[in-house]
C-alpha positions, -999 to +999 in steps of 0.1 A: +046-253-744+054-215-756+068-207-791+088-179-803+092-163-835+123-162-847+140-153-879+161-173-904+183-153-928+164-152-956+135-136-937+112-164-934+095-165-899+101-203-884+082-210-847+108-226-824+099-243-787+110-218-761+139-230-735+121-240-700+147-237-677+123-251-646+131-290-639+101-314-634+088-309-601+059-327-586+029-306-576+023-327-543+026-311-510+058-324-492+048-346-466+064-332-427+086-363-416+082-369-377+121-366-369+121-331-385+129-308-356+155-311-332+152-335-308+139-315-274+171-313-251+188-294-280+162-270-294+153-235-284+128-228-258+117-198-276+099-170-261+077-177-225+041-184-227+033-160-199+049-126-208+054-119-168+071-149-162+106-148-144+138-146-164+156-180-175+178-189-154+212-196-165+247-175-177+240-143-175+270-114-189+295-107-167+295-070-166+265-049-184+271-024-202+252+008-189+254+042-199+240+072-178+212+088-195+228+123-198+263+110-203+265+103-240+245+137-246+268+157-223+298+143-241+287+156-269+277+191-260+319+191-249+328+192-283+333+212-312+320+200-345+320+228-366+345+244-386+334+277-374+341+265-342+379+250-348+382+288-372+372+312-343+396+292-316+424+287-340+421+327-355+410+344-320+428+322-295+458+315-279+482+284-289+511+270-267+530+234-283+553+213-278+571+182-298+537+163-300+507+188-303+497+218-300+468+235-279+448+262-293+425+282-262+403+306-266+380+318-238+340+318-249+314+356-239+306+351-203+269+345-215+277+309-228+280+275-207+306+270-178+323+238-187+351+239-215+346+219-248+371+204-271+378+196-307+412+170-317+427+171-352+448+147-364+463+151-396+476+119-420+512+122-414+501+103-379+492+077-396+460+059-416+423+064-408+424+034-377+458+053-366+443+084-362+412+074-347+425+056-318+450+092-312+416+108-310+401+090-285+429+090-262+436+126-269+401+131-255+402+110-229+439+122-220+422+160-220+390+155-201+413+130-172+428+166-166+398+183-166+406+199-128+435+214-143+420+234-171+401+264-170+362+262-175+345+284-202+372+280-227+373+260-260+403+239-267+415+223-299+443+197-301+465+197-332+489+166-325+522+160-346+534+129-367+553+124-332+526+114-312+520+082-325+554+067-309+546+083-280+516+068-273+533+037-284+562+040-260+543+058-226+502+049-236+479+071-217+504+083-192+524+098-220+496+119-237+489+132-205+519+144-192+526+158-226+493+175-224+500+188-191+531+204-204+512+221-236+483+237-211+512+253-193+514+289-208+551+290-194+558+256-213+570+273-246+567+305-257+534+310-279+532+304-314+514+343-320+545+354-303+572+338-327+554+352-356+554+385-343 
């Protein structure tokens, strides 16, 4: 048993038992009971012996999910991720709009890549974080569905309005686009740089 020194208030030094907070436990190894694993039509076959053995047959899922190996990477390489990026469009660029967003264009040196890339912003008067994710994605996928339609080796950024929300409430996917398809169209409205000048 340990002790500790403690001290009583008039500074005498009194050896008290320290606290054990471990409960009597028996040293002895605990015997394995013979029922202690499932019984053998329930358990898990585990792993094959032979590593080249066929697959297990049973339920397999209904549709795998398989990417192409330059898709994800060529996706990316379509956006803009920098602020320079979004600066140089929104400064040097053209910008046509209508009531749910407006498109910023702005044609990239001839030395660069073909294909055109894109950058969305949505601000928080579309809604919370969730909101304005899920505008994003259908944005995108509204822009590159029209991708026949819009000019190659240009960069595009998407500024929707608080009003796009209701319309891709009310008209989904079909909505976006066709509101889309109306904002690439330089005749749609006339530009932003030409009302402020």
């Amino acid at each position: 048993m340990a002790f500790a020194a403690r001290r009583r208030v008039g500074g005498d030094r009194i050896l008290a038992p320290l606290r054990s907070h471990e409960a009597d436990l028996s040293t002895q190894e605990a015997q394995a009971r013979p029922d202690s694993r499932l019984s053998s039509q329930n358990e898990d076959p585990g792993w094959p012996l032979d590593p080249e053995a066929a697959p297990a047959q049973g339920p397999q899922a209904p549709y795998a999910l398989t990417v192409a190996a330059g898709d994800a990477g060529a996706r990316k390489r379509r956006r803009l991720s920098r602020s320079g990026e979004f600066d140089r469009v929104y400064r040097e660029g053209s910008s046509h709009a209508n009531r749910y967003l407006v498109v910023y264009s702005f044609p990239r040196p001839e030395e660069s890549e073909d294909t055109a890339r894109l950058g969305v912003s949505v601000g928080r008067k579309v809604g919370g974080a969730v909101e304005r994710n899920r505008i994003k994605r259908a944005l995108r996928e509204a822009f590159w569905s029209l991708e026949d339609e819009i000019p190659s080796g240009h960069d595009f950024v998407l500024v929707a309005r608080a009003e796009i929300a209701a319309l891709f409430d009310r008209d989904g996917a079909d909505g976006l686009r066709s509101s889309l398809r109306e904002a690439l169209r330089p005749d749609s409205e006339s530009t932003e740089k030409d009302r402020l000048t």
